[in-house]
Every structure is written in structure tokens, then in C-alpha cells.
C-alpha positions as CSV (number, residue, x, y, z in Angstrom):
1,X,37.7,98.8,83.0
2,X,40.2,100.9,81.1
3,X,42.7,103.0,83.5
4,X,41.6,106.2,82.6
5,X,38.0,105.4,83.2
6,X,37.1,108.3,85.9
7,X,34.1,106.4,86.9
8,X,32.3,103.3,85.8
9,X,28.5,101.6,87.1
10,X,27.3,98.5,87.4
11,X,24.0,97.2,85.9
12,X,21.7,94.3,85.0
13,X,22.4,93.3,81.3
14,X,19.0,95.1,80.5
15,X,20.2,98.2,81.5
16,X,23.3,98.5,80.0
17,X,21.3,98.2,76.8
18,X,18.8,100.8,78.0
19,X,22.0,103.3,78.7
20,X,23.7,102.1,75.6
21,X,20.4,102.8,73.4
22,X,19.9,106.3,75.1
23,X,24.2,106.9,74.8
24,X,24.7,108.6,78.3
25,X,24.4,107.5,82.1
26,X,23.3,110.7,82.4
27,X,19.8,110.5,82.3
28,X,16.6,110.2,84.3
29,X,14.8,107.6,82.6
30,X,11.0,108.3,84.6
31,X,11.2,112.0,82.8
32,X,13.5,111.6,79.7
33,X,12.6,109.5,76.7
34,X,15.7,107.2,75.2
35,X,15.4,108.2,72.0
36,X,12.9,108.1,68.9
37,X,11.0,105.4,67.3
38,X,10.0,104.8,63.2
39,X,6.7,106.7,63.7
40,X,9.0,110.1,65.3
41,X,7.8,109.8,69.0
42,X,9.3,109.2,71.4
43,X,10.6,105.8,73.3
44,X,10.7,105.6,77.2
45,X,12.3,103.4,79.4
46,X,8.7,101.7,80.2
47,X,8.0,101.5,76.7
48,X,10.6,98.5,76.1
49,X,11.6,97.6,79.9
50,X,9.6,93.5,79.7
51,X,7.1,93.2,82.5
52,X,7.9,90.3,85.2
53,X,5.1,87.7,83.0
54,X,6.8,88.7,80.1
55,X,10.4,87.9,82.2
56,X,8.6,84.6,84.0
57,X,7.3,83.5,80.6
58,X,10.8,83.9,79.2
59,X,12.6,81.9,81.9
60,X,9.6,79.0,81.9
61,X,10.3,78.5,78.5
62,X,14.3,78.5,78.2
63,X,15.8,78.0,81.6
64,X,15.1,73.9,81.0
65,X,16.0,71.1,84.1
66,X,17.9,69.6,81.8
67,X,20.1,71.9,81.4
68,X,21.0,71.4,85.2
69,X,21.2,68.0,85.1
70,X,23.5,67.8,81.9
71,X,25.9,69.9,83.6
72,X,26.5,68.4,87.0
73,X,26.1,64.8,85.6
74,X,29.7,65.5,84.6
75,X,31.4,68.3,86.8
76,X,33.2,64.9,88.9
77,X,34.7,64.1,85.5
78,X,36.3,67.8,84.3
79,X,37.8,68.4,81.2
80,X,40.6,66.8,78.7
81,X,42.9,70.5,79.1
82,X,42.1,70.2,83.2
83,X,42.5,66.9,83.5
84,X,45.8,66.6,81.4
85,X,47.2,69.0,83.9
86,X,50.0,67.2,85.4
87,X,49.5,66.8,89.3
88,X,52.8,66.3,91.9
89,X,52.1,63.7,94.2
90,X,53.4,65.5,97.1
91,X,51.0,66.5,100.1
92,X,52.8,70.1,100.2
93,X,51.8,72.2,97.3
94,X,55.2,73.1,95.4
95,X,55.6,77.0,94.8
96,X,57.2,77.9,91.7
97,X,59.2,80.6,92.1
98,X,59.0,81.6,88.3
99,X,55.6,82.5,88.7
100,X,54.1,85.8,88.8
101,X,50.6,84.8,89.5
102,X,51.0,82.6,92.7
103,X,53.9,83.1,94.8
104,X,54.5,81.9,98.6
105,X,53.3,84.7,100.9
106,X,55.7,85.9,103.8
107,X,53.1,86.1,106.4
108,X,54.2,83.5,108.6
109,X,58.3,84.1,107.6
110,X,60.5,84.4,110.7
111,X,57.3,83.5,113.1
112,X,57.2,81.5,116.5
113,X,55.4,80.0,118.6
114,X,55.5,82.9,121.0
115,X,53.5,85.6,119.9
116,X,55.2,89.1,119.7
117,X,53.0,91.0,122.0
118,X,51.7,94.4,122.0
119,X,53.4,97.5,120.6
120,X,53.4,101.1,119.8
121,X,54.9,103.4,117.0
122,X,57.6,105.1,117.3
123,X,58.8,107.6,115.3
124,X,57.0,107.1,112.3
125,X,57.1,108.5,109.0
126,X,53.4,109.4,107.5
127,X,53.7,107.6,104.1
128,X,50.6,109.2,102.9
129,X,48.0,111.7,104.0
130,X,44.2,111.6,102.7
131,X,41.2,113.2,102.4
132,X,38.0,111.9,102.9
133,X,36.5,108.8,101.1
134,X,39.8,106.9,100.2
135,X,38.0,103.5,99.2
136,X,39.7,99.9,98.9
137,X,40.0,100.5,95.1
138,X,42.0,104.0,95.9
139,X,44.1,101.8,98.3
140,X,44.7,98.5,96.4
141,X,43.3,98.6,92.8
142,X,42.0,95.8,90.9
143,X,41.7,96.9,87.3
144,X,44.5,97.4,85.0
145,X,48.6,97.6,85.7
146,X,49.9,100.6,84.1
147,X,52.6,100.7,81.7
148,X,54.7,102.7,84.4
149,X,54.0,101.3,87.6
150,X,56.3,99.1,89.8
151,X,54.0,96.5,88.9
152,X,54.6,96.8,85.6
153,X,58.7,97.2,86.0
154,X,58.2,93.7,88.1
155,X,56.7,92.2,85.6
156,X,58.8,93.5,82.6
157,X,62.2,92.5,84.7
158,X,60.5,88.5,84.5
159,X,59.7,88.5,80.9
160,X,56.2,89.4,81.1
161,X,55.1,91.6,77.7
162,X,52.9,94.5,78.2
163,X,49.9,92.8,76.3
164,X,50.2,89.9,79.2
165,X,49.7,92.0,82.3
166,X,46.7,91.4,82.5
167,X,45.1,92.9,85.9
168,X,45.7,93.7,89.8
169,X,42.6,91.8,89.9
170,X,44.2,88.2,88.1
171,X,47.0,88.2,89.7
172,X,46.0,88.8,93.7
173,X,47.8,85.5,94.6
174,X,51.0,87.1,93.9
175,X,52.2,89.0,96.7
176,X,54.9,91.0,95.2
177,X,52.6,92.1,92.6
178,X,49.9,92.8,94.9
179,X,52.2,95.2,97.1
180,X,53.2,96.8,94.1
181,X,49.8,97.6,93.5
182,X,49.4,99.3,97.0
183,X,48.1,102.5,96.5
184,X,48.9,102.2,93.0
185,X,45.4,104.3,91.7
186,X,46.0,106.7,89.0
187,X,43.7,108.9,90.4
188,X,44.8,108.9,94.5
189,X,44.5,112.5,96.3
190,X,47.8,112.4,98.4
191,X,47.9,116.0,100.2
192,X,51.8,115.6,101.0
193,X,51.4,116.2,96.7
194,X,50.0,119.7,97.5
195,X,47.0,118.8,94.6
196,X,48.8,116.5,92.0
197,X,47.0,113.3,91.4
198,X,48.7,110.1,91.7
199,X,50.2,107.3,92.6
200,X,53.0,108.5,94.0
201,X,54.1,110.4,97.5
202,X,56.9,112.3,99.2
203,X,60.1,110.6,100.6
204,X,60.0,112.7,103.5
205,X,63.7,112.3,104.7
206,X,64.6,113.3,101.3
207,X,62.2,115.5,99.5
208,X,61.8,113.0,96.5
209,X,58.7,112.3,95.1
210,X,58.7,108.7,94.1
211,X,56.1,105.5,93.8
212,X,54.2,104.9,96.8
213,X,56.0,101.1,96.5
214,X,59.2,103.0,96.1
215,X,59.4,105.3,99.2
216,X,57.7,102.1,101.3
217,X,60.7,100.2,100.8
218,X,63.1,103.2,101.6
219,X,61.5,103.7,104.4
220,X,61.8,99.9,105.4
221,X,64.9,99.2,104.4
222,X,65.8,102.1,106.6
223,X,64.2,100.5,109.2
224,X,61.3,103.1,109.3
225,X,57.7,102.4,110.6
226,X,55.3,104.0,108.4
227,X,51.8,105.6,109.2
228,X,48.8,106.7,107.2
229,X,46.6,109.7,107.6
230,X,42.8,109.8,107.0
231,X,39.7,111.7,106.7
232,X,36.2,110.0,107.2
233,X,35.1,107.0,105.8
234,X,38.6,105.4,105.4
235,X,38.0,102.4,103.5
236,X,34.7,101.9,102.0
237,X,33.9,100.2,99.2
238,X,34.2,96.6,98.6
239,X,35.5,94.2,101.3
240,X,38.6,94.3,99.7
241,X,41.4,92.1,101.4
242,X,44.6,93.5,99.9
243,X,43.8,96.7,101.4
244,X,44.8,95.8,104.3
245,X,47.3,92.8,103.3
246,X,49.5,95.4,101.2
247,X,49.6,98.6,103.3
248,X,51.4,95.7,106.0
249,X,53.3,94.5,102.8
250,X,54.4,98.0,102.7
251,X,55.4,98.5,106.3
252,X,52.1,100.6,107.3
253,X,51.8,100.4,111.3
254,X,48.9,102.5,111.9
255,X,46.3,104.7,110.3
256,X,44.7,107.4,111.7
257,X,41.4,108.4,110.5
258,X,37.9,110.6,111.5
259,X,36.3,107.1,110.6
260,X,36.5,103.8,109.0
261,X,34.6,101.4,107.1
262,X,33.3,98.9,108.9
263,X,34.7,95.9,107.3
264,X,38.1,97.1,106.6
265,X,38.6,98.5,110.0
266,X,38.4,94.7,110.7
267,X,40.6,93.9,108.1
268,X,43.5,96.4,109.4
269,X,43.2,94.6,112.5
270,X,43.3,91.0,111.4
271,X,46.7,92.7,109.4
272,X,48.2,93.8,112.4
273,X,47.7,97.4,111.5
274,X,46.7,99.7,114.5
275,X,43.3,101.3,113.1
276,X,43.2,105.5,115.3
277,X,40.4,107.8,115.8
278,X,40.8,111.2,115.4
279,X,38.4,112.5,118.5
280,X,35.1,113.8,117.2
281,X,35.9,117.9,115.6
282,X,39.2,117.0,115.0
283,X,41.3,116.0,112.0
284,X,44.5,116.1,110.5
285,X,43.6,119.7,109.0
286,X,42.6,121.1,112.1
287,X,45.2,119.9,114.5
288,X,47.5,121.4,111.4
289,X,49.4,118.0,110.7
290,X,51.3,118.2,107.3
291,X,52.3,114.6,107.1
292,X,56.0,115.7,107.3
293,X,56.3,114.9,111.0
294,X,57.4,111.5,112.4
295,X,54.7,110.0,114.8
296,X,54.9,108.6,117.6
297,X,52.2,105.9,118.9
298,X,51.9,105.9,122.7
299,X,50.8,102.1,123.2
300,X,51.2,100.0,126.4
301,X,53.3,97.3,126.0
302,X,51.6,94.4,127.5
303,X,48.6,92.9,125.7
304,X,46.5,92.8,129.2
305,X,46.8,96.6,129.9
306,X,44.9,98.4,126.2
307,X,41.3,98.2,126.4
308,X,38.7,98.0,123.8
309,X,38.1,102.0,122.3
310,X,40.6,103.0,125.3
311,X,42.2,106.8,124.1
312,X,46.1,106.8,123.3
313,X,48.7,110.1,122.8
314,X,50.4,110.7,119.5
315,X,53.3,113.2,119.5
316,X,55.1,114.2,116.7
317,X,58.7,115.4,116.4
318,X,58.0,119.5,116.1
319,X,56.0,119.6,119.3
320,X,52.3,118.1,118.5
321,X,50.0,116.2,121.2
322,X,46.6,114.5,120.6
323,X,44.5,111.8,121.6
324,X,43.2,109.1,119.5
325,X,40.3,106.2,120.2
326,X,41.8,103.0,119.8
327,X,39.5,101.3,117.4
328,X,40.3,97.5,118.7
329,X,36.6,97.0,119.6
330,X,37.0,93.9,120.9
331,X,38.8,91.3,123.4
332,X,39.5,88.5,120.2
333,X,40.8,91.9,118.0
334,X,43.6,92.3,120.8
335,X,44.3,88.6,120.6
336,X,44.4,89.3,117.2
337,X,46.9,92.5,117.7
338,X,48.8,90.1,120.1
339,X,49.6,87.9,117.8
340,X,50.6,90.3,115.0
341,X,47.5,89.2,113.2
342,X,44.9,87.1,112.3
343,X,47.0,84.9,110.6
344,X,49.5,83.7,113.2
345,X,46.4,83.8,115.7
346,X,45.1,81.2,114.0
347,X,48.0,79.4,112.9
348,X,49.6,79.4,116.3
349,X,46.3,77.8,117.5
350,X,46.1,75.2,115.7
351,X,49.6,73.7,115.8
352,X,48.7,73.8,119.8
353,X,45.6,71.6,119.4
């Protein structure tokens, strides 16, 4: 899907041709014919749409067993371009670091065996603040890299050509592409923009507007936490895991939303990320939160003293005070939160077994 696509559908094959026959999405095809046949009347959707004996007849008559068995007689035995692939003996796969499709992932860089426990936020800087409805392709695209984009830059600076970019979507196994990527939707809403559309934010220290990727890694390299601001429905979409892998790329600690999507909500945890409730009435708007205050995250400490959905106070530096629902919903999501993750949860298990 081109970049500058505002909004694409998907559809059975049949229906694409029904759409492309009438040239618009834009119609109601129970009222609104598709257009005209040779005798000048006009063609409905019915009129051509097969019947489910005309589809049954159809499949009885092409969709053969042997077919089937033709295929997976040989899938054991691959192909002369796969199996010409040469294969290193060793056990440990062998990253190249030339690659800008698969590269080794930092998630377990630096860890030990002992977990790093609970924590809060301290003075946080809000690296964005949204509106309602941000979905996982607003927060980590899959389509196209844009000829401007860090992404892009990366992938210039190695020798990749333009024409070879290819998409978000191809080359998920590379982090450093992927974090890139973060936020990186032509069309995001980011109110610290005051209305411009973009992938880009304010570097609130300094004033400069700059790639989300950019002011991330100011911020870290300043040693910054960073925090997100929501509306409702933070997240939907598809069950996209890079929204939640980047924004921890990025440095994100916590987001703070009227709501989340179910499944991402999840994902944020098994990220590490600290998922916030705004209580029910209130919002970023109401409580009159710009996003140019630095956030504090009043967390206990130990592990054994936050409950499930248990309320927490944010502050900010000019004064502010609200409460927030903690939305770790359950005991194995604090284990998780414990451990700085899903990832080291589980890795830390299993080298104890």
C-alpha cells in the first residue's frame, strides 16, 4: 500500500472486482447498480455475484487431490536455490552484522540472573501526546519506508538504494530498522504539533521539532525516561508486536491512556512498559496536561506491595496531581513487570530448570 494511501480495505478477490468494475468503494451495492450492460440496463451486484452451487461446482471440478498430494510428496526435499543455500555447522545461529534484515536483538543485553524488580517513573518527558484511536499501524507501521525517514537514512548510510527498501513489514527482524519505524506514520496526530500531521514531535528540553526516532534517542542518551499520552482505544488494530517492542526500543516507560486495546495492553506489559488509566471523566484534555511537563510515576518499589488495577499518583513538575488505575490485571503480568518483561521472565526460567 502506497504511503500516501489515506485509507485502504480488505476484500475477497471477488470483491475487489465488484469495486474495481463499479470504480469506487463508495457504494452501496443492495441499492446502487455497478454499472451498465450491452442491452443499457443496469448490472447489480446480485446479477454477477456466483451463487454457493455455482462456487461448490467450481471448486468440485478444479480444486483436484492431486494437487495435494503432488505438493507435499516433495516439501521434505525443497528446492535447488533453497537447498544450495550454504548452511554453518554450528549449533548457534551466526548474526551477520552486515544485514539489515535480521540483526541480533538487545533484549537480553546487560541481563542477570536477578531480575531488576519493580519501579516507577521519574521525571519523565511525554514523548508524544495522542488523541483517540492511535492504532498499531499509527504506532509501528508496516507499509512502506519513506524516502525521508530515519529508516530510510539507516538504510542509505549501509548501501541500501531507495528501490531496495522494500517495507517496515519485510524487514521486522531488524531491530534498528524496526525502532526507526516507531511512530514513523505519515499521517500520526501528535498534539505537542498543535495540528501538523506527522511523524515527528517536540524535543521538549529544547523546542526542536525532530523525528520521533530522533528526540527518543536525545532523550536517552540524556538519560531521560520517556512517557506517552493517550485517549481511548490506545492500540487497536492488529495484534501488532513491534508496537510495543519499539516504543521500549525507544525508551517509552509508561503510557497513560482513557483505554487500551486489549491485546496490546498485554503486549506493553510483556515489554516492560507500564500500561495507566486515566480515571473514568478524565483525560489529558481535561486535567489540562500539554505534554510539556515531566512526569513522575508514583510506583512502589517492591514487586510484593502493587496489586492488580491498584490506583497510583502522577505529579508533574508545574504542580499537577492525579490518579491512575494500574492496568497490570494480573499476578503473572507483575512477574512479568518484575522481570522487566516477558522475555527475561521466561528466559530466566528456563536456565533455572
Amino acid at each position: 500500500v502506497h504511503a500516501l494511501t489515506r485509507a485502504n480495505y480488505l476484500a475477497s478477490p471477488p470483491l475487489v472486482v465488484a469495486y474495481a468494475l463499479a470504480g469506487t468503494v463508495d457504494i452501496d451495492f443492495d441499492k446502487e447498480p455497478i454499472g451498465t450492460g450491452k442491452d443499457g440496463k443496469s448490472v447489480y451486484f446480485n446479477d454477477i455475484w456466483p451463487s454457493t452451487e455455482e462456487v461448490a461446482e467450481a471448486v468440485q471440478s478444479s480444486v483436484l487431490p492431486n494437487m495435494f498430494k503432488s505438493t507435499y510428496e516433495a516439501i521434505t526435499k525443497g528446492n535447488p536455490m533453497w537447498n544450495q543455500l550454504s548452511v554453518p555447522s554450528s549449533t548457534m545461529y551466526s548474526w551477520d552484522p552486515k544485514s539489515t534484515y535480521i540483526h541480533e536483538p538487545p533484549y537480553f543485553k546487560n541481563m542477570t540472573m536477578e531480575p531488576p524488580g519493580a519501579h516507577g517513573v521519574k521525571d519523565a518527558y511525554c514523548l508524544l501526546n495522542f488523541g483517540d484511536s492511535i492504532t498499531t499501524d499509527h504506532i509501528s507501521p508496516a507499509g512502506s519506508i519513506h524516502k525521508d525517514s530515519p529508516a530510510a537514512k539507516f538504510l542509505l548510510d549501509r548501501g541500501v538504494e531507495r528501490k531496495d527498501f522494500n517495507s517496515y513489514g519485510s524487514r521486522r527482524g531488524n531491530d534498528e530498522v524496526m525502532a526507526r519505524g516507531t511512530f514513523a506514520n505519515i499521517r500520526l496526530v501528535n498534539k505537542l504539533l498543535n495540528g501538523e500531521v506527522g511523524p515527528k514531535t517536540i524535543h521538549v528540553p529544547t523546542g526542536e521539532k525532530l523525528y520521533v526516532f530522533d528526540a527518543a534517542m536525545r532523550y536517552k542518551d540524556a538519560g531521560h525516561d520517556t512517557i506517552v499520552l493517550a485517549g481511548a482505544e490506545y492500540g487497536s488494530g492488529s495484534s501488532r508486536d513491534w508496537a510495543a517492542k519499539g516504543p521500549m526500543l525507544l525508551g517509552v516507560k509508561a503510557v497513560i491512556a482513557k483505554s487500551f486495546e486489549r491485546i496490546h495492553r498485554s503486549n506493553l506489559v510483556g515489554m516492560g512498559i507500564i500500561p495507566l488509566c486515566f480515571k473514568s471523566g478524565e483525560d489529558a484534555d481535561t486535567l489540562g496536561l500539554t505534554g510539556h511537563e515531566r512526569y513522575t510515576i508514583d510506583l512502589p518499589r517492591k514487586i510484593d506491595e502493587i496489586r492488580p488495577g491498584q490506583d497510583v499518583t502522577v505529579t508533574t513538575d508545574n504542580g499537577k496531581s492525579f490518579t491512575c488505575t494500574v492496568r497490570f490485571d494480573t499476578e503473572v503480568e507483575l512477574a512479568y513487570f518484575n522481570n522487566g518483561g516477558i522475555l527475561p521472565y521466561v528466559i530466566r526460567n528456563l536456565i533455572r530448570q
